[in-house]
C-alpha positions in Angstrom: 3.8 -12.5 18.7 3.6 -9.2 19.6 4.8 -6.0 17.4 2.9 -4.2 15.0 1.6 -5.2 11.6 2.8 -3.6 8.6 1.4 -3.8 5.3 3.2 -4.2 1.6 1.5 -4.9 -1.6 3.1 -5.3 -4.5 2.0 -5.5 -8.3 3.1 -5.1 -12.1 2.6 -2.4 -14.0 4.0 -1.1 -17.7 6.7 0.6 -17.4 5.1 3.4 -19.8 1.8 3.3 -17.1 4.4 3.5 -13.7 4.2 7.0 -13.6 0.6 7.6 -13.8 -0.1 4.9 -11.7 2.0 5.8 -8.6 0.4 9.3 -9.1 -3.2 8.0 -8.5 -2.0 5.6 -5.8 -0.3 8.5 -3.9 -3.1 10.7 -4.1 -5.4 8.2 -2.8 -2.6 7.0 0.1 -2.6 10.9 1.0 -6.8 10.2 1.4 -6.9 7.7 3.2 -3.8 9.0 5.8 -5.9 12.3 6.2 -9.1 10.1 6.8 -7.2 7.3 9.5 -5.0 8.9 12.5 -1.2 7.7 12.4 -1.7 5.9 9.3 1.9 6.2 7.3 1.4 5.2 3.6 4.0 5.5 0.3 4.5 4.1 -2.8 7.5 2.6 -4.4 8.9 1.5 -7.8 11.4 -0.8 -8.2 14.2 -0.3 -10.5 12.9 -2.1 -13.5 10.2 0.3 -13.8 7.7 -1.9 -13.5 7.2 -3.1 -10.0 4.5 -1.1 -8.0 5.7 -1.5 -3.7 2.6 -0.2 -1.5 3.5 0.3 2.3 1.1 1.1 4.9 1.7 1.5 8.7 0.5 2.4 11.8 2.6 3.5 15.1 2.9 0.4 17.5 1.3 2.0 20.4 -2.4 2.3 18.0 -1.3 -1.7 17.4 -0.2 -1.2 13.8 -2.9 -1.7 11.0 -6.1 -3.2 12.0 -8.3 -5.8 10.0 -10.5 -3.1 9.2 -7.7 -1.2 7.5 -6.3 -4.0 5.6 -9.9 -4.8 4.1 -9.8 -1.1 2.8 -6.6 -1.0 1.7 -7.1 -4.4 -0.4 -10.6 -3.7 -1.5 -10.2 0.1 -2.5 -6.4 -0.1 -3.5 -7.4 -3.2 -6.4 -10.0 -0.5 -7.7 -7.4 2.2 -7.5 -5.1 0.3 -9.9 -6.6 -1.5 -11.8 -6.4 0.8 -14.9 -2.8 -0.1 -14.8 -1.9 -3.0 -12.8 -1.2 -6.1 -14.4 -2.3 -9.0 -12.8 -3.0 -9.1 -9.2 -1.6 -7.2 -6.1 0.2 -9.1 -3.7 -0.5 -8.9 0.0 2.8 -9.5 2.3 2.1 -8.5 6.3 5.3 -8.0 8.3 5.6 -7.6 11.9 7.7 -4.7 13.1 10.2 -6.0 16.1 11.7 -2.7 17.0 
């Protein structure tokens, strides 16, 4: 297969919530990089305002984000948002091929 795996996650959140929301995602993505070497982590919102995008990825040559990261990311990132999120968070891997 090769390539490294890349992690996005995406959920709903009130538009009126977005803002608070990405704030305490981002401030617990800026944790977790200073905690795991070469981990790259942001946050996105979509246009309408509502649509939380979580990316998370590690350079190739570390062999992008291990099982052991994705557990974290899933378990501690659904008790990050769950204040605000609506619904569940989606889990999409991706396979960088650059």
């Amino acid at each position: 297969m090769g390539g490294a795996l890349e992690l996005y996650l995406y959920w709903k959140a009130s538009p009126r919530d977005a803002a608070s929301a990405i704030a305490a995602l981002a401030e617990w993505q800026r944790r977790l990089a200073a905690d795991v070497p070469g981990l790259e982590a942001r946050v996105l919102l979509r246009d309408d305002a509502a649509t939380v995008m979580e990316v998370y990825r590690v350079a190739a040559e570390a062999g992008g984000v291990p099982p052991w990261l994705e557990a974290r990311v899933v378990e501690a990132g659904d008790a990050i948002t769950a204040p605000w999120r609506r619904g569940s968070r989606h889990v999409e891997r991706f396979v960088a091929r650059h």
